[in-house]
matplotlib code that plots the C-alpha trace (Angstrom):
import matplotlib.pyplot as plt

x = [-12.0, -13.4, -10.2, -8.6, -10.5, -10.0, -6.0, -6.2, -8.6, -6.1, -3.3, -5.3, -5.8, -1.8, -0.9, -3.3, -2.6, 1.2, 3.0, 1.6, 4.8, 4.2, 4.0, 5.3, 5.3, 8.5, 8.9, 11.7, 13.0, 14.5, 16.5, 18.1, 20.8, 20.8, 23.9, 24.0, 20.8, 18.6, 14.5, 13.6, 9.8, 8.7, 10.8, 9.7, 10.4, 9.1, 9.0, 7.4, 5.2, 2.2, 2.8, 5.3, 4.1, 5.9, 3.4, 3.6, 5.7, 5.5, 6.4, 9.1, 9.4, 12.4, 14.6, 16.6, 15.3, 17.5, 19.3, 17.7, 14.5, 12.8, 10.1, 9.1, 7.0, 4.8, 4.2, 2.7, 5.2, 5.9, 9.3, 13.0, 13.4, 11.9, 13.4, 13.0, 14.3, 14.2, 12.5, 13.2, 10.6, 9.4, 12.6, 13.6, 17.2, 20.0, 18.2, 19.2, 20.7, 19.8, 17.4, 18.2, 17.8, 16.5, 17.3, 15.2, 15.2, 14.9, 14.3, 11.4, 13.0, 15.8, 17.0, 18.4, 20.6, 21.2, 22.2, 20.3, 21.7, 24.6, 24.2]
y = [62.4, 58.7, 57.6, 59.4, 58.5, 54.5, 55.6, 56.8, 54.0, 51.6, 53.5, 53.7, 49.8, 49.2, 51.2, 49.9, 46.0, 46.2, 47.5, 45.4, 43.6, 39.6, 38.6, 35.4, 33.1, 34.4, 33.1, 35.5, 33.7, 36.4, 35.6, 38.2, 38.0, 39.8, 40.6, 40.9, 42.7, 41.6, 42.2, 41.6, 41.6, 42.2, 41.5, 42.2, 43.6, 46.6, 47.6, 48.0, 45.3, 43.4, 41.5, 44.0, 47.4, 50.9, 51.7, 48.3, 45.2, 42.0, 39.9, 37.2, 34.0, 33.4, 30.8, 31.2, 33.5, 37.2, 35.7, 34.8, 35.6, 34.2, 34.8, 33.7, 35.6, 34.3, 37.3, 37.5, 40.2, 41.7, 43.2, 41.7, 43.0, 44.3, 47.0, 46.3, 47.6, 45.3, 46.3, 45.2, 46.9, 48.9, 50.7, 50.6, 50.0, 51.8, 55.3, 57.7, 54.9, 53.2, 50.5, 47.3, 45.4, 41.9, 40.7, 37.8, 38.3, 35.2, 33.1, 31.3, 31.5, 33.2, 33.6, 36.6, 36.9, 40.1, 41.4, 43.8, 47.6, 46.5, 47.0]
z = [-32.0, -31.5, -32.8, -30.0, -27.5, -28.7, -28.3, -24.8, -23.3, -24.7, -23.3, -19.7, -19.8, -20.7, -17.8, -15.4, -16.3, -17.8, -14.9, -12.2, -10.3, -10.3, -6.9, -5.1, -1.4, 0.4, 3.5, 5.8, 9.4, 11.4, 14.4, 16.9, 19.6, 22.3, 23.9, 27.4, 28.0, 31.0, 32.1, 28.8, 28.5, 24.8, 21.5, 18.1, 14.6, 12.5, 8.8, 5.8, 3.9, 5.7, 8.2, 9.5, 10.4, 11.1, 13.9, 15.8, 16.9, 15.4, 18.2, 18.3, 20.4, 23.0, 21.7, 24.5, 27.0, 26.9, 24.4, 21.3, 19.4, 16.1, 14.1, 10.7, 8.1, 5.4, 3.0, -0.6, -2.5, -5.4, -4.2, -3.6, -0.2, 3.0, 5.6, 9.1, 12.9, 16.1, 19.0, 23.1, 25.7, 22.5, 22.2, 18.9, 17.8, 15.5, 16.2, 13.7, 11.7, 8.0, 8.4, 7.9, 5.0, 4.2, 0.2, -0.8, -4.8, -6.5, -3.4, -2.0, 1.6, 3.6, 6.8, 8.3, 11.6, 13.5, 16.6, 18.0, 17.8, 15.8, 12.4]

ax = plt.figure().add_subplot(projection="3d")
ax.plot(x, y, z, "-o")
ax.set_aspect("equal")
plt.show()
């Protein structure tokens, strides 16, 4: 029975330490284009994986006032990608649509360009 019991806390220890993901520094520039939309009062961007959030914006600077938006993100991860939607007046974009998707395995930085509702 002790012998068991030595087996299955060594067991609990190799699942709780050995399948931890390494994580790294990504840093993620996103930049939106707005095409032709006007009385434009709030952008920002939504997902998963801190700092982005499902329940609220993330808010992006005008580049170029109803034109173009930026932000960057400084996140600690352990995965190779993040999904995200744009927002404009809290409406969010590509409703009923796949999410966008932002690869970054292997890389210490990216940028990714989108225009918003087109996927």
């Amino acid at each position: 029975m002790k012998k068991l019991l030595t087996i299955s806390a060594i067991f609990l220890m190799w699942m709780q330490f050995g399948c931890v993901q390494k994580t790294r520094n990504v840093t993620i520039q996103l930049n939106l284009r707005l095409a032709g939309m006007k009385n434009i009062t709030q952008v920002g961007v939504r997902g998963n994986g801190k700092p982005l959030s499902w329940q609220k914006d993330l808010a992006m600077s005008p580049v170029i006032k109803d034109s173009l938006y930026t932000v960057t993100i400084h996140a600690i991860t352990g995965y190779n990608f993040a999904e995200l939607k744009f927002t404009v007046n809290g409406t969010m974009e590509l409703d009923g649509m796949p999410n966008r998707r932002v690869d970054f395995k292997g890389a210490k930085s990216v940028t990714y360009n989108a225009v918003f509702n087109k996927p």
